[in-house]
C-alpha positions as CSV (number, residue, x, y, z in Angstrom):
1,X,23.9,4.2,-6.3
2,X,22.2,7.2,-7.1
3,X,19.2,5.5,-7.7
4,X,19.2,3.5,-4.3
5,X,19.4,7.1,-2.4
6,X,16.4,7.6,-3.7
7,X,14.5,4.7,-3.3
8,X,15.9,4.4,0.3
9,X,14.0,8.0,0.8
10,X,10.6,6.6,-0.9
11,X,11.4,9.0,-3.9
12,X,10.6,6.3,-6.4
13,X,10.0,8.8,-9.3
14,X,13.4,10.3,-9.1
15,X,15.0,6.8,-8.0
16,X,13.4,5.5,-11.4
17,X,15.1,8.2,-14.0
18,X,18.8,6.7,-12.3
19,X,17.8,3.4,-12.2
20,X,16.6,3.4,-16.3
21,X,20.3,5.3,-16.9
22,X,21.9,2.7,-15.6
23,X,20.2,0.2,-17.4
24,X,21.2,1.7,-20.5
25,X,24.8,1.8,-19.8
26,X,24.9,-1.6,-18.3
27,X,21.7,-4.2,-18.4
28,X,22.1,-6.1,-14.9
29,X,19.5,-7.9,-13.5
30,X,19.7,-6.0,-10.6
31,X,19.1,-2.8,-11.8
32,X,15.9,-4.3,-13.7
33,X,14.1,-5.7,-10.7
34,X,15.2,-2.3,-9.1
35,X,13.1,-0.7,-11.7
36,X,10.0,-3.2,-11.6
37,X,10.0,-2.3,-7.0
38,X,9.9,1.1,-8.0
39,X,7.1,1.0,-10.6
40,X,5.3,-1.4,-8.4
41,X,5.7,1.3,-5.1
42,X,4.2,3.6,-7.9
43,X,1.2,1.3,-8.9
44,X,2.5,0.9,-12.3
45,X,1.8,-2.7,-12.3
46,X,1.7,-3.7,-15.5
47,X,5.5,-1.9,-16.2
48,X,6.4,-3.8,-13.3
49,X,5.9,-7.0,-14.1
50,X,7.0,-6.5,-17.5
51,X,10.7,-5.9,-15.5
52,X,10.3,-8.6,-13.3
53,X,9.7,-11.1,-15.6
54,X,13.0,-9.4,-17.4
55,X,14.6,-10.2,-14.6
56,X,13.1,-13.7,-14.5
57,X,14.5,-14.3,-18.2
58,X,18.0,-13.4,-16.8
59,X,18.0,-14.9,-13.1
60,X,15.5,-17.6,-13.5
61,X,16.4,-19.5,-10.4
62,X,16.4,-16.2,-8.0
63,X,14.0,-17.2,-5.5
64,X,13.2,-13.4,-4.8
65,X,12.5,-12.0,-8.4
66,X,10.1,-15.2,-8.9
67,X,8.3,-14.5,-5.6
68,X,8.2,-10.7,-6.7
69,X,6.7,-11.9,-10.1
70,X,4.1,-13.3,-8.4
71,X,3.3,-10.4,-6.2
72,X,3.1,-8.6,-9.8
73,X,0.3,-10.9,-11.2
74,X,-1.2,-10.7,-7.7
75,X,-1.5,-6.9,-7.6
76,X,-3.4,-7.5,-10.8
77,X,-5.9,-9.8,-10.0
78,X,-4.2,-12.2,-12.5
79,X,-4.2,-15.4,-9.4
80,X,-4.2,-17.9,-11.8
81,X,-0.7,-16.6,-13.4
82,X,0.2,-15.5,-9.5
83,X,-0.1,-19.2,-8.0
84,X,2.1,-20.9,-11.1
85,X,4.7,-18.8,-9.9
86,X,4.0,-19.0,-5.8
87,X,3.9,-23.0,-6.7
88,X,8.0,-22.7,-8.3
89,X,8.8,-21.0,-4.5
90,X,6.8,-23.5,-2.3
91,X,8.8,-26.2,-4.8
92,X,12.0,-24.9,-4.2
93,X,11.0,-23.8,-0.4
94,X,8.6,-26.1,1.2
95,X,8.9,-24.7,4.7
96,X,8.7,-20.6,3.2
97,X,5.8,-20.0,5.6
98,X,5.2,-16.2,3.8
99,X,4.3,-17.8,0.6
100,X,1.3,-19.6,1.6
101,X,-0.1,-16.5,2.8
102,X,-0.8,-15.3,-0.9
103,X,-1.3,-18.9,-2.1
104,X,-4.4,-19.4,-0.1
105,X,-5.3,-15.7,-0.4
106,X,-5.6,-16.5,-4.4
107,X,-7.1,-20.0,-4.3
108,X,-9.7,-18.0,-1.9
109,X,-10.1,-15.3,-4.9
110,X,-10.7,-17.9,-7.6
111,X,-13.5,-19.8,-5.0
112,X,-11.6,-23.0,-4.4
113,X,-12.2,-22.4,-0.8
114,X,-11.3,-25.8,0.1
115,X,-7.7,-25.9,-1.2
116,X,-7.6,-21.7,0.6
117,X,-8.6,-23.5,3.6
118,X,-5.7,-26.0,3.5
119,X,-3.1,-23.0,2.9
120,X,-4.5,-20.9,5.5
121,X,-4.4,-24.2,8.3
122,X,-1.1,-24.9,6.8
123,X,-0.4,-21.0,7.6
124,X,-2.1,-21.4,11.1
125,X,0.8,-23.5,12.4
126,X,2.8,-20.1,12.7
127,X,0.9,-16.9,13.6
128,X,-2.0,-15.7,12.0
129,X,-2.0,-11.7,11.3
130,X,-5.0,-9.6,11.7
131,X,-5.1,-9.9,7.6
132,X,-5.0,-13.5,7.9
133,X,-7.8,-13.6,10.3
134,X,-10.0,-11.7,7.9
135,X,-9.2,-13.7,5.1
136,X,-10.4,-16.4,7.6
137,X,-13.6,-14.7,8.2
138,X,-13.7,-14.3,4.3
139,X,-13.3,-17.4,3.7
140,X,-15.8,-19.1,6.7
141,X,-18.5,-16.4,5.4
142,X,-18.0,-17.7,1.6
143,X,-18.6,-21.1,2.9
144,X,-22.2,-20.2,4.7
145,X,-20.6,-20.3,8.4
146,X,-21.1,-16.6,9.4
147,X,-21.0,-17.6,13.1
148,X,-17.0,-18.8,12.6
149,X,-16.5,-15.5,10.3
150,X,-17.3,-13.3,13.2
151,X,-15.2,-14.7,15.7
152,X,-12.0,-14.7,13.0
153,X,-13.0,-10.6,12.1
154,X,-13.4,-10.2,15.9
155,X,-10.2,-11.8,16.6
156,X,-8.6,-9.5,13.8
157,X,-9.8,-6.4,15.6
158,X,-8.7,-6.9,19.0
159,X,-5.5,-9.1,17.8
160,X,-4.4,-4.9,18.1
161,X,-2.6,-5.2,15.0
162,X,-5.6,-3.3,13.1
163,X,-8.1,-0.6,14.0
164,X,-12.1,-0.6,13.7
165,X,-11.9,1.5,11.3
166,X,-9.1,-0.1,8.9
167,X,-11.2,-3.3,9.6
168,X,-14.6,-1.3,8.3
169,X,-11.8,0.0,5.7
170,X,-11.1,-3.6,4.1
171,X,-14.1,-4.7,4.9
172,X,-15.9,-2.3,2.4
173,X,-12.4,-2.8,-0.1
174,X,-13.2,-6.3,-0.4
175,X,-16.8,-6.5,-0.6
176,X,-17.0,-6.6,-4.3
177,X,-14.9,-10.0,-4.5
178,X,-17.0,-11.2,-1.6
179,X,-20.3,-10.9,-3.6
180,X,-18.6,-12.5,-6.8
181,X,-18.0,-15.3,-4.7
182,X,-21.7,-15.7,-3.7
183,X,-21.8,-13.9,-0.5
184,X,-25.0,-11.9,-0.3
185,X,-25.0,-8.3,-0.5
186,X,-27.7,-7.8,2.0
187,X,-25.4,-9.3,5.1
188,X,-22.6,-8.0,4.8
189,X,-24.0,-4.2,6.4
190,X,-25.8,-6.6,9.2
191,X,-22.7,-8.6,10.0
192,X,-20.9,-5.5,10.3
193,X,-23.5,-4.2,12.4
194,X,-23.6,-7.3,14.4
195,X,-19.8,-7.6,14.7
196,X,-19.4,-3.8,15.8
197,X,-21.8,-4.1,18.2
198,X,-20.4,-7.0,19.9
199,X,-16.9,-5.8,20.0
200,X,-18.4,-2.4,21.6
């Protein structure tokens, strides 16, 4: 209880040293994926999953801790890993519209743009975020229609959910995976340019 002060005040160092006491006086699954949300708050990534998939072992039909898993091997890059277990929640929740977010986010990460694109119209059926719509644009750019990307990044900007400048922010976060996947390096400053201007 101790613990859960803490990590209701975002003191997830502090909320960690109860959390691992408790674990050693009484192993509970819920004190394990306790652990794994602090360490993953803290970007310990690795130690988190290594918890969650504890807690997995112990709860394996917890909806919640396999989702978490999933974030986990998400947060690492890890997609392939990440969709297996995104797949065991879209089984077992068909209708969970929050989990094809991620599901087409990874297919788009591992350049099967076609299946992405099936998740994200899938996803379109309820509201698009201002992430979503970049992912979009992503997604339309990867596939050589730059036109369409525009129009979704534009569309995330004045959606009002995100800035200019957190736009330009995960714009320039993201660039590297947009090159692996064959975008060139060259356009992306110009479509900035292009999209900033238009936008005024």
């Amino acid at each position: 209880k101790i613990g859960y002060c803490h990590q209701e005040n975002a003191d997830y160092e502090e909320a960690l040293k109860f959390y691992r006491r408790a674990e050693l006086i009484d192993r509970k699954a819920w004190t394990i994926k306790k652990i794994g949300l602090c360490l993953r708050r803290l970007g310990k990534n690795e130690e988190a999953l290594e918890y969650y998939l504890q807690a997995c072992d112990i709860e394996p039909e917890n909806i919640h801790t396999v989702i978490m898993t999933a974030h986990c091997y998400l947060d690492l890059k890890d997609y392939e890993q990440a969709l297996k277990y995104y797949f065991r929640v879209e089984y077992n929740e068909p209708g969970n519209l929050k989990i094809l977010r991620p599901i087409a986010y990874c297919y788009f990460a591992l350049g099967r743009f076609d299946d992405s694109e099936k998740y994200y119209d899938r996803l379109s059926e309820g509201k698009l975020n201002a992430h979503d719509q970049i992912n979009k644009g992503h997604l339309a750019l990867c596939k050589g229609k730059k036109r369409e990307a525009i129009d979704f990044y534009r569309q995330s900007i004045i959606s009002g959910e995100i800035s200019k400048e957190q736009f330009i922010a995960i714009f320039a976060e993201d660039r590297v995976l947009l090159i692996s996947l064959g975008v060139n390096p060259d356009d992306l400053p110009i479509l900035l340019d292009y999209l900033l201007f238009i936008i005024g």
